[in-house]
N, C-alpha and C positions, 0 to 999 in steps of 0.2 A: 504494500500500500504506500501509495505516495500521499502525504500528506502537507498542506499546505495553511501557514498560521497568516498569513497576509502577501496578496499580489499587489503589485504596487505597477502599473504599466504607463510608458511614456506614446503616447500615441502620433500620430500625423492630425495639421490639423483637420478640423471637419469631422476626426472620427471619434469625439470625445463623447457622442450619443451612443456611440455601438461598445464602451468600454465594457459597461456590465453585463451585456450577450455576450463578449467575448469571453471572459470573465467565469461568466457560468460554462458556455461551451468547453472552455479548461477544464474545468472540473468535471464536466461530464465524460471528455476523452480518458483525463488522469485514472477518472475511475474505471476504465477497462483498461488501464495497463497494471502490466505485473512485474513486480520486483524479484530479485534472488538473494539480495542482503540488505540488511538495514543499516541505513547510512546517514547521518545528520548534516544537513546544510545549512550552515548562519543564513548566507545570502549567495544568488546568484544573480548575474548578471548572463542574461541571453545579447547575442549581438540584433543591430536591426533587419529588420525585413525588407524589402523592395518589395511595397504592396502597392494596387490601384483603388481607387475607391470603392470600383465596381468588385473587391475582390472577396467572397462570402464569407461572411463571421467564421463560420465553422473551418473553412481552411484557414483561417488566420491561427484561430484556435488549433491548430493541427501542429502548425510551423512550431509555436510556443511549446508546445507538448513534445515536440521530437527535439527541441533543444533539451528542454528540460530533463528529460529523461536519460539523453545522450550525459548533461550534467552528470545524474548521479550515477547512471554507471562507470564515469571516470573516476570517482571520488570513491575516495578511502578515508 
């Protein structure tokens, strides 16, 4: 389980209304993935994304989630 105590996301402008669908869609992804060790994270930092306006919550939410994930499997 990946668990998550607060997201904190800097966005482009204009997409400061789709934060919290983004937001939730994280967590929705987060919760179908699966871990193999338990690992604690103070803080990470994802690099940015090249997105367009037109580009669906849910994939955005995907990009976030495969960093993130990629994070903790580096982490020890």
């Amino acid at each position: 389980m990946i668990q998550i105590d607060r997201l904190r996301m800097r966005l482009p402008a204009g997409f400061e209304h789709r934060a919290a669908s983004i937001a939730r869609m994280v967590g929705k992804v987060l919760a179908k993935q699966s871990v193999s060790r338990q690992v604690s994270i103070d803080v990470v930092n994802i690099s940015a994304q090249n997105i367009s306006a037109n580009t669906p919550d849910e994939e955005i939410a995907h990009m976030i989630v495969k960093q993130l994930v990629a994070t903790h499997a580096g982490a020890s």
